[in-house]
N, C-alpha and C positions, 0 to 999 in steps of 0.2 A: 232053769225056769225063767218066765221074762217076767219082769219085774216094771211098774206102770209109778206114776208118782203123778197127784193132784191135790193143787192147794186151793182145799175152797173157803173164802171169805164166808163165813156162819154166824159171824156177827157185824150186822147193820148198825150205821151212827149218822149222826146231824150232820157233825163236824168233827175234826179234830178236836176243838175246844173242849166239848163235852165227852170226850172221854182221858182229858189231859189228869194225870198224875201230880200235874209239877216239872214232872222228869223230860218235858218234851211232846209232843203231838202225840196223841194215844189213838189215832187211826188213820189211814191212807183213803186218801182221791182216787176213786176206781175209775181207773184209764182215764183219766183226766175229763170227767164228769161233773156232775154233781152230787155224788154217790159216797159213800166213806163208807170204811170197815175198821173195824178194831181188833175182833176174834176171826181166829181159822184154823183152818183143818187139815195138818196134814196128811197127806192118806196115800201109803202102801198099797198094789194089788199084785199080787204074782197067781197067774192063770185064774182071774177074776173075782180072788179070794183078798178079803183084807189083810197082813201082816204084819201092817204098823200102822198107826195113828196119835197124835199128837195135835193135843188144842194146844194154840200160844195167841199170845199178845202184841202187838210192836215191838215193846223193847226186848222180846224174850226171842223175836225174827230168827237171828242168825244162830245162836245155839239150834233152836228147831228145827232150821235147815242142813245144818249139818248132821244131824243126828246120823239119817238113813248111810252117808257116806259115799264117796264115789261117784258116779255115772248119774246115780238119783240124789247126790246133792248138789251137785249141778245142774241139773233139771228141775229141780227147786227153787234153787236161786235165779234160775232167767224166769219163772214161773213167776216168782216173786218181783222180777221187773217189770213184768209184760203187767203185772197189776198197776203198778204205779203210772205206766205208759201213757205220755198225751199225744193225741192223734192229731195229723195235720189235718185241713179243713181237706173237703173232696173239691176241685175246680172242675163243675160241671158245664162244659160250653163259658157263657157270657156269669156265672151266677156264682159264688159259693157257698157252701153249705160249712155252715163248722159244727164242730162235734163235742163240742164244750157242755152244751146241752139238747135233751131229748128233739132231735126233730122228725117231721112226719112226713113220711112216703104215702100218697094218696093212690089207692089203686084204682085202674082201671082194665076191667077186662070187655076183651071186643073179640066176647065168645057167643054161640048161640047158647049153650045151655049154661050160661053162667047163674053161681046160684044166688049174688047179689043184685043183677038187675034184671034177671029173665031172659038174656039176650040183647039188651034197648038199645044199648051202644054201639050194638053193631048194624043193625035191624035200622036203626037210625041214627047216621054222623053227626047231626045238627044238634039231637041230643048231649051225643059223646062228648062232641065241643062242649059245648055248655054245659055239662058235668064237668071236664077237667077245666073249664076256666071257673068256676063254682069251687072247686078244691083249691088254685094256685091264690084266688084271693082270700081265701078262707085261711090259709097259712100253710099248703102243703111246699112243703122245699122242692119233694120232687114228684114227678107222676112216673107212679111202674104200670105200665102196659104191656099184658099180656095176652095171645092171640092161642092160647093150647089150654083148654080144660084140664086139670090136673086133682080134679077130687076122685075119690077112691070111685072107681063102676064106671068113669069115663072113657068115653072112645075116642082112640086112638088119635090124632091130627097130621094131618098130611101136611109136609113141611113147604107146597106153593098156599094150601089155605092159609098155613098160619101168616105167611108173609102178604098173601092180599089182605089181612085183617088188620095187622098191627100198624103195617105204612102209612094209609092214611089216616090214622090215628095218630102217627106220630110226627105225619107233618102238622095235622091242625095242631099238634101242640108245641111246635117248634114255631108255628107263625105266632103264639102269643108272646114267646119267651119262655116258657117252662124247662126246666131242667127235665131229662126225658132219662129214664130207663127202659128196657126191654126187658120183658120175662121171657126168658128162651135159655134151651138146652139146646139148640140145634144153630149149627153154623151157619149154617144158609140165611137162616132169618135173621142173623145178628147181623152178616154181610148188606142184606137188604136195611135192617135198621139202623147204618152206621151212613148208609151211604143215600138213605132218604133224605127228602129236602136238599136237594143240591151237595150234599156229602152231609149236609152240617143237621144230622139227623139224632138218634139216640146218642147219651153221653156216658152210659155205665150198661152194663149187662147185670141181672138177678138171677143164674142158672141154678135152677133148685136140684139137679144133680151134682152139684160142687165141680161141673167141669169135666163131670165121670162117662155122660151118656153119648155124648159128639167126640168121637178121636180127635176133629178138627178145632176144637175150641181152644184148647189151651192155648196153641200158636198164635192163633187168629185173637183173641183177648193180649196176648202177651205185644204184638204186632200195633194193632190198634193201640196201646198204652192206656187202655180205658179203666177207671173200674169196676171190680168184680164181685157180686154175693156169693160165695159158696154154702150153698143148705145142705144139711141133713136129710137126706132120703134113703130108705134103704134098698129101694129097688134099683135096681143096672139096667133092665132093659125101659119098656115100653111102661111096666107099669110100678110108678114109685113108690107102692105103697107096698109093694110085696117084698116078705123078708128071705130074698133069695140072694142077696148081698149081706146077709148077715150069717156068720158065721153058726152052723146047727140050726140056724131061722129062729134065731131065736134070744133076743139079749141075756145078755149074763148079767151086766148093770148099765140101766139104759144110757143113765148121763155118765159114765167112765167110756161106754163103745161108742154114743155118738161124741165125745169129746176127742178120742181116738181117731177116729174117719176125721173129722173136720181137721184134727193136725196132721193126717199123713197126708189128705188134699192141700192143704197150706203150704205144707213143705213141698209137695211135686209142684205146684203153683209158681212157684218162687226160684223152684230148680229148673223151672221152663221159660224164665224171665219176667214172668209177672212182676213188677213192683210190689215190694211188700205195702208201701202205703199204698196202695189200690186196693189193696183185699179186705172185703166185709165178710163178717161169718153170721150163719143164723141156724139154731141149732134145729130146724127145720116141725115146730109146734103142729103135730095133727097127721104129717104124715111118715104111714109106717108103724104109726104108735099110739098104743093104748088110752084110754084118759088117768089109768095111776102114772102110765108112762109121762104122756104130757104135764103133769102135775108135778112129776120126780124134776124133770127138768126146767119148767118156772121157778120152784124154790132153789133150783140150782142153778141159776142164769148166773149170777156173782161169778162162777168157778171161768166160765169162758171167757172170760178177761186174760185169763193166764194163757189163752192162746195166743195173744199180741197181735190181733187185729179188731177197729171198733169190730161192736155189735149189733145187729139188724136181728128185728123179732115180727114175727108175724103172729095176731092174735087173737084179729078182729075176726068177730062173726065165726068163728070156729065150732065148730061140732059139739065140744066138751061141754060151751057154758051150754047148752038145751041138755045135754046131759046131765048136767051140776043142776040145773034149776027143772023147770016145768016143761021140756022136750020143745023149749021154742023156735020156731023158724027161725031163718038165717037172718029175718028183717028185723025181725022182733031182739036182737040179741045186744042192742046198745047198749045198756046197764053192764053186763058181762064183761064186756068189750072194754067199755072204761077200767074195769074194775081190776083186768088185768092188764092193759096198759099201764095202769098205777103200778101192779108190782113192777112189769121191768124195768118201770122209770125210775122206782126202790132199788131194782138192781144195778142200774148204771146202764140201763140200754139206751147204746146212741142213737139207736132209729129206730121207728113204729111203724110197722106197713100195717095199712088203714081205713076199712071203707068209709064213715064217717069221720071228716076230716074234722071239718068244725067243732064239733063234739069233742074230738080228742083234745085239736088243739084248746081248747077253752081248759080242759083236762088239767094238759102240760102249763100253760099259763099260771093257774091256780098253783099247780104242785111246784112251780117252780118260786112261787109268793113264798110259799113254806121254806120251801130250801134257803132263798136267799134272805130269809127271818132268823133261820136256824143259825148259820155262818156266819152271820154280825152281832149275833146276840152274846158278848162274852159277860154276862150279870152275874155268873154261877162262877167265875173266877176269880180267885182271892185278891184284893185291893180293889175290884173292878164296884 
């Protein structure tokens, strides 16, 4: 039988400090964040069934780890490093981005039926500009532009549309200076985005099929030396929301399968020459998956850390919070928006892709007030 092994961090902390013994630091730095954990979970699944499970604490780590034995205790113990893991910063073009704390990818789509600005961006460039120069001063590290509608009932995109959409888009934001991503699964448009503005055009790719839907990507990402988001989707062809990539179509445990995909794409990632410090994962929030779905995997954002690369989360404006609250439109969904960008930034997410930049950032400034209140406050430690 195959046998799976995932260590999820289940108990959130300040800091070390406050959950110190005496005996030494009573919780770890999630991926070298601003994030700590103290409790976790280790968890057994052989053919999608739990078998084992064990809470432990820091100092009780290595007993815990060894327990399962063999092949899964050493898949524990790198699991148990890739927690601790700090990221280098990403060098995008002229700019870089470090990952120490939460920063925000400002989106821009330059679709006709996109369902954050109606089309505007495309409809009109003068706009687009002055939107993402509006986001890069506002505090966005970087702007993702994508040119392919990708919500559930959309139609299909022809891969010369997407590329007259995205270019000039991504030249006016390489004449400001901005750090430029590309949302694309397709080769062709990365070519064209790599090689906009005199070559010196897009700096990372966001491919919401992990690399799965273009044969041509892997090479062409690995070639460029750029870096790479791999999302969680379970569709393979055209349409990603379909669970025709899913084994019976149907998850067995959403965040153990989409944990699964995201590390066998990682590891082919890496076996194709991708640089491991290049690779972002995002466990791909709305598509493919239900709102208990999406829900299972926010309070499990901590567990993706153990796959040893940062974390990118997308979670603005998403479908759920009109769900969760009064079926609000996609404009109307700021509150929400915030409200889960607070947890991943609870969870140790190193990046927030984002339609209200300002908003957020103002967010992260605040939450980051707290964090760095928490982490110098040692009052609660004896002689202190």
């Amino acid at each position: 039988m195959t046998s799976s092994i995932y260590l999820h961090p289940v108990g959130l902390a300040l800091g070390p400090q406050t959950e110190s013994t005496g005996d030494g630091p009573g919780a770890i730095r999630l991926a070298g964040t601003m994030a700590y954990a103290s409790r976790f979970a280790l968890i057994v699944r052989e053919e999608g069934k739990v078998t084992h499970r064990r809470i432990f604490g820091v100092s009780d780590a290595a007993e815990a780890l060894a327990e399962p034995g063999g092949t899964l205790t050493r898949e524990a113990e790198a699991q148990w490093t890739n927690l601790q893991k700090s990221h280098a910063p990403l060098q995008l073009g002229e700019r870089t981005v470090r990952l120490d704390q939460p920063q925000i990818m400002g989106v821009l789509n330059v679709t006709p039926d996109s369902f954050s600005d109606g089309g505007e961006w495309l409809e009109k460039p003068d706009a687009g500009q002055a939107h993402a120069a509006a986001m890069v001063e506002a505090g966005a590290s970087i702007i993702d532009i994508g040119g392919e509608s990708t919500r559930p009932g959309s139609n299909p995109t022809f891969e010369g549309d997407e590329i007259e959409r995205v270019v000039p888009a991504i030249e006016y934001c390489a004449s400001m200076g901005a750090a430029i991503s590309v949302d694309t699964r397709r080769a062709g448009v990365l070519e064209a985005a790599l090689n906009a503005n005199g070559s010196k055009g897009a700096h990372m790719v966001n491919d919401v099929s992990a690399l799965r839907y273009d044969p041509r990507m892997l090479d062409l990402v690995a070639s460029s030396k750029i870096p790479v988001v791999l999302m969680h989707a379970p569709g393979t062809g055209e349409d990603l929301h379909s669970m025709e990539g899913v084994s019976g179509g149907a998850y067995t445990d959403v965040v153990s399968d989409v944990f699964d995909t995201l590390y066998f794409q990682r590891a082919k990632a890496i076996a194709h020459g991708i640089a491991e410090d290049r690779i972002m994962i995002d466990p791909g929030i709305g598509f493919g998956k239900s709102l208990a779905d999406n829900l299972a995997l926010i309070n499990a954002l901590p567990l993706f850390h153990a796959l040893g690369s940062p974390l990118l989360v997308g979670l603005s404006r998403k479908r759920m919070i009109g769900a969760l609250s009064n079926e609000e439109p996609a404009h109307e969904r700021l509150g929400g928006s915030i409200a889960l960008a607070t947890a991943a930034m609870n969870a140790g997410a190193h990046m927030l892709r984002v339609h209200d930049v300002a908003e957020t950032v103002q967010a992260r400034n605040v939450w980051r007030g707290l964090r760095d209140a928490a982490l110098t406050d040692f009052s609660g430690l004896p002689g202190m």
